[in-house]
C-alpha positions, 0 to 999 in steps of 0.5 A, a space after each residue: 608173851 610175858 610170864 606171870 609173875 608176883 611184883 611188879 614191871 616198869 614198862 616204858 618210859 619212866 617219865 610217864 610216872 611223873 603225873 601219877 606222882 604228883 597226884 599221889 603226893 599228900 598224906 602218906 597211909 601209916 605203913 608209908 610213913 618214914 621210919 625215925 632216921 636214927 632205924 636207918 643207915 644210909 647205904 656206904 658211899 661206894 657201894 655203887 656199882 660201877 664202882 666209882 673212880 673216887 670215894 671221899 666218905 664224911 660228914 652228915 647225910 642228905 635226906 630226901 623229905 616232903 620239902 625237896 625240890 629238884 633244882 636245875 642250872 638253866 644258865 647254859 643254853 643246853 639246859 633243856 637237857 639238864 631239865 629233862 634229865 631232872 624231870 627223869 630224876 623226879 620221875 624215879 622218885 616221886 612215886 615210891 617217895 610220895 613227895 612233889 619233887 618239883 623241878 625248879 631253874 635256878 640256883 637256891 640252897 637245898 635240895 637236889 642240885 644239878 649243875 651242867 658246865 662244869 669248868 672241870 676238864 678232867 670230868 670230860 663227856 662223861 664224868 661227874 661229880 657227887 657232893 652230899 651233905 645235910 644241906 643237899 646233894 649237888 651233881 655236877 658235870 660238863 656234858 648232860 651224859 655225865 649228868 646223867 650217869 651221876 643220877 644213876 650214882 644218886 639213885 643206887 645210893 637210895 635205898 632200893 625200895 626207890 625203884 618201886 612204883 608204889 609208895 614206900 617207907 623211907 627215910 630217903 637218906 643218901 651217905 655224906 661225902 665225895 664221889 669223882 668218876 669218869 670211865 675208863 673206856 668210851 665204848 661200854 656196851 650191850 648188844 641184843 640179837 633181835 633176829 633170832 627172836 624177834 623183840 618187841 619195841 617195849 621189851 628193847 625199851 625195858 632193856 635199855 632202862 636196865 642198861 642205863 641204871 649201869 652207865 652202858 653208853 651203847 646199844 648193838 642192835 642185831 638186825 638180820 640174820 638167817 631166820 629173821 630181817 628185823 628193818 624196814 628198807 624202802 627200796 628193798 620191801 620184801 626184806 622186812 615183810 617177807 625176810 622178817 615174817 619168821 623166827 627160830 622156831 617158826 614163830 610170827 617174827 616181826 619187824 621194826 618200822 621206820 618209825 619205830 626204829 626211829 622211837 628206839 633210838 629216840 628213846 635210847 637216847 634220852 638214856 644217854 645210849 648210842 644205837 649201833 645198828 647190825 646187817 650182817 654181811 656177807 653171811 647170815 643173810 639167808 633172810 636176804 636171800 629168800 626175799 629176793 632171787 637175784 641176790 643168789 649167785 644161781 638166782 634161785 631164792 632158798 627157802 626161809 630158816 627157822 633153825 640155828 646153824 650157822 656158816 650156810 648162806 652168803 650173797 654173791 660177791 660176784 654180782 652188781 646187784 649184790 653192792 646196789 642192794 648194801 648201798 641202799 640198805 646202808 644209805 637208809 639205816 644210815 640216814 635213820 641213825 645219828 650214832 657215828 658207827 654201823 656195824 657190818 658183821 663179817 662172821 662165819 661167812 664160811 660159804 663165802 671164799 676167802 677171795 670173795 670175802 676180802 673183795 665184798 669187805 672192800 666194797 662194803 666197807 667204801 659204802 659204809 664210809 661213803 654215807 657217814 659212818 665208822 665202820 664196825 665188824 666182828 673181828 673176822 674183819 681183819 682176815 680182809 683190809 679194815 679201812 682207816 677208822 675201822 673197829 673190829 669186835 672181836 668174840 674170840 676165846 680165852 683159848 682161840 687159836 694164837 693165828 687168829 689172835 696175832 692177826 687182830 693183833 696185826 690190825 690193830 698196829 694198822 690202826 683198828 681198835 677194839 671192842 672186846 666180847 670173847 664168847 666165853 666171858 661175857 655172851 650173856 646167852 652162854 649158860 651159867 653151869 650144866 644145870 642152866 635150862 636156857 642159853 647155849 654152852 658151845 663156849 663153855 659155862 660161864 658164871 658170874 666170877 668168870 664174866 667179872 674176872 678179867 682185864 680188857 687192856 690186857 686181855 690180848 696182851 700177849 698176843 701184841 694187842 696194846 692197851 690202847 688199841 682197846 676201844 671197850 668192851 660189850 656184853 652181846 645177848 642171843 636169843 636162840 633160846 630167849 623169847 621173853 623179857 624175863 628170859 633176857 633178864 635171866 641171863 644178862 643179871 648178874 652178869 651184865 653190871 659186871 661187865 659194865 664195871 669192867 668198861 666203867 670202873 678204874 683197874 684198881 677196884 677191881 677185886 672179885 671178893 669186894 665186888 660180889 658183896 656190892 653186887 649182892 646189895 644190887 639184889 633188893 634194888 633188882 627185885 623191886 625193879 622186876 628184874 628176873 635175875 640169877 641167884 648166883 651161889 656164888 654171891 652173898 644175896 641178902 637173906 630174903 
């Protein structure tokens, strides 16, 4: 399903590199051969994006050579992750580089250094800090996601040929200096629709790589929807392989077995994202509803939809079979995911009373919380009671009515919080300008500049949503119109690091005119790594 293209992809897990790399080391052919360090600046400190919290530029620059080891503290007891995350590190960097990079424990002197157990708590679950000089780099944090991120800081700070998976020309020169960074919300997220179209487990994999390299720490998986159910569920089979036989478009579809479902959060993981499964409720389910009759109120089961309206279907609130059928789907996506949140839709249920909806929420909601988990659900939910703890997400506009507004205002003085995603900033199927072939426009175009240029803790503001009701932020791709990864690429990047810097990066470096220029040198390291961006007017792209 892949489209031809003339550079190459990474598909998989990066750390699959590591044999090929090692095998590779010896002498480099003479076009690999590192150009004399005095040719080569080593890109600014900051320009790294998300822009990092603090810069403290100085002193001489670390060069990666042949002699580089890897060296990773082993004195905690969770320094089997530290190791792993060095063993990513050495993953990404042997095979442009050519050099060993072997993963060492133990402190020593030079190199790569990766410190986990730092004593500094304003570094918190996911700082890091960055020290780079002559004699090496040293990445330090106290949780292994924060050393995680600061890997991705190093990487960014490399030149971009080193996402290439052949050998390159160096030097491998990383700035002088200083960087202290922590984000600004815990929920930084992306959500991918694979109800619409169904994605198959290597492209999810190849995304959350493209996720990781930005710190997005959460992975929305939309699992059902009207044209497609995308899980298997045991005690309700025909879901997956009637419910999931089909697509927009009519199309084969698919599904995620459970052991595959089980690899993507496993994988997603090791990345340092946390999966938040969908089932939307009680609409968008006429997938639900064709695999089994007596989850409709007449107890006649529709056919299956290939199309792409919305607001048609909803199952019926009226029936006990209707809570039997969440109760299991819920207990078993529950029991296959570790992450704390399951998100129950709740959008555009317009088939469903308003009576109705309110009791079906209450039910699904107890469930929700009877298995172990927060509840999530598109911000449709405070028009019901969101339970304690609940998180709504709320995709209205910049021009959603001020009713609508002040009820999620009203849920969150109740104690809801928010995760932000209005439709006309960051719905990264939204198309970029009328000359756009893929994606939709029912909200409007939307260019890079509008998806960077605006402020989550005030977004609301004047509704009476206060600062600290904002949870965080999430980009959600549709795929209606999407099929393949480079499609996906197409309309996520640019936009999608934009919106990773609003969730990660302080307030006050947040400037359009600045931002677009680090953005800009995002471009070469897009290209080698194969992603199929948007060539923006709007950004200063290197020539070439």
């Amino acid at each position: 399903m892949r489209q031809h293209r003339s550079f190459p992809r990474l598909f998989g897990s990066l750390l699959l590199v590591v044999a090929a790399g090692i095998s590779s080391v010896g002498a480099a052919p003479e076009h690999a051969r590192p150009a004399p360090a005095h040719e080569v600046k080593a890109r600014p400190l900051g320009q790294v994006v998300p822009a990092p919290e603090r810069v403290r530029p100085g002193g001489s620059p670390y060069a990666v050579t042949a002699s580089t080891r890897i060296r990773v503290d082993a004195s905690r007891a969770d320094s089997r992750e530290a190791r792993r995350i060095g063993s990513y590190l050495a993953g990404l960097l042997r095979p442009s580089t050519g050099y060993a990079l072997p993963v060492t424990e133990g402190r020593g002197d030079g190199g790569i250094r990766l410190r986990l157990g730092s004593s500094d708590r304003s570094l918190g679950e996911e700082g890091y800090r960055l020290e780079s000089g002559r004699g090496g780099v040293t990445i330090t944090a106290r949780e292994p996601a924060g050393l995680f991120h600061g890997v991705q800081t190093l990487r960014q700070l490399l030149p971009a040929s080193v996402e290439k998976r052949s050998r390159q020309r160096g030097p491998w020169t990383i700035a002088g200096g200083t960087i202290t960074d922590t984000p600004r919300y815990a929920y930084r997220g992306a959500m991918l629709d694979v109800s619409r179209h169904f994605m198959m487990v290597s492209q999810v994999k190849l995304y959350i790589d493209q996720l990781a390299l930005y710190k997005i720490n959460k992975l929305h998986l939309h699992l059902s929807d009207d044209q497609g159910w995308r899980i298997a569920i045991d005690s309700w089979p025909r879901l997956a392989t009637y419910g999931g036989s089909t697509q927009v478009g009519g199309g084969p579809g698919g599904y995620y077995t459970k052991a595959q479902y089980r690899d993507l959060v496993s994988y997603a993981a090791s990345r340092h994202l946390e999966v938040v499964p969908e089932i939307d409720l009680p609409g968008h389910t006429n997938a639900a509803l064709a695999s089994y009759a007596e989850l409709n109120c007449d107890g006649v089961a529709p056919p299956l939809y290939t199309g792409t309206a919305v607001g048609f279907s909803s199952l019926c609130a009226g029936k006990e079979v209707t809570y039997d059928f969440v109760d299991d789907v819920v207990r078993e996506l529950a029991a296959l995911t570790p992450g704390k949140y399951l998100h129950i839709g709740g959008d555009e249920a317009h088939s469903t009373s308003h009576e109705d909806y309110v009791a079906f929420m209450d039910r699904a909601q107890a469930i929700v919380r009877k298995y172990g988990k927060t509840v999530f659900g598109w911000h449709q939910l405070t028009g019901a009671a969101p339970v304690k703890g609940a998180v709504a997400q709320y995709w209205g506009y910049d021009r959603t009515g001020a009713e609508e507004r002040e009820q999620v205002a009203a849920a969150t003085k109740a104690g809801t919080r928010l995760v932000l995603s209005p439709a006309d900033r960051v719905y990264l199927d939204m198309k970029y300008d009328r000359n756009t072939v893929l994606g939709q426009a029912w909200a409007g175009y939307t260019e890079v500049d509008r998806a960077y240029d605006w402020n989550p803790a005030t977004y609301l503001a004047d509704a009476g949503v206060a600062e600290d009701a904002v949870l965080g932020v999430e980009a959600p791709l549709w795929t209606e119109t999407l099929v393949t990864s480079d499609q996906l690429e197409a309309m996520a990047f640019p936009r999608l690091p934009g919106v990773a810097e609003l969730g990660w990066s302080p307030a006050a470096t947040h400037d359009w005119n600045t931002y677009k220029a680090r953005l800009a040198a995002q471009g070469p390291r897009m290209t080698a790594l194969g992603i199929d961006y948007y060539r923006s007017p709007l950004v200063p792209w290197p020539a070439g």
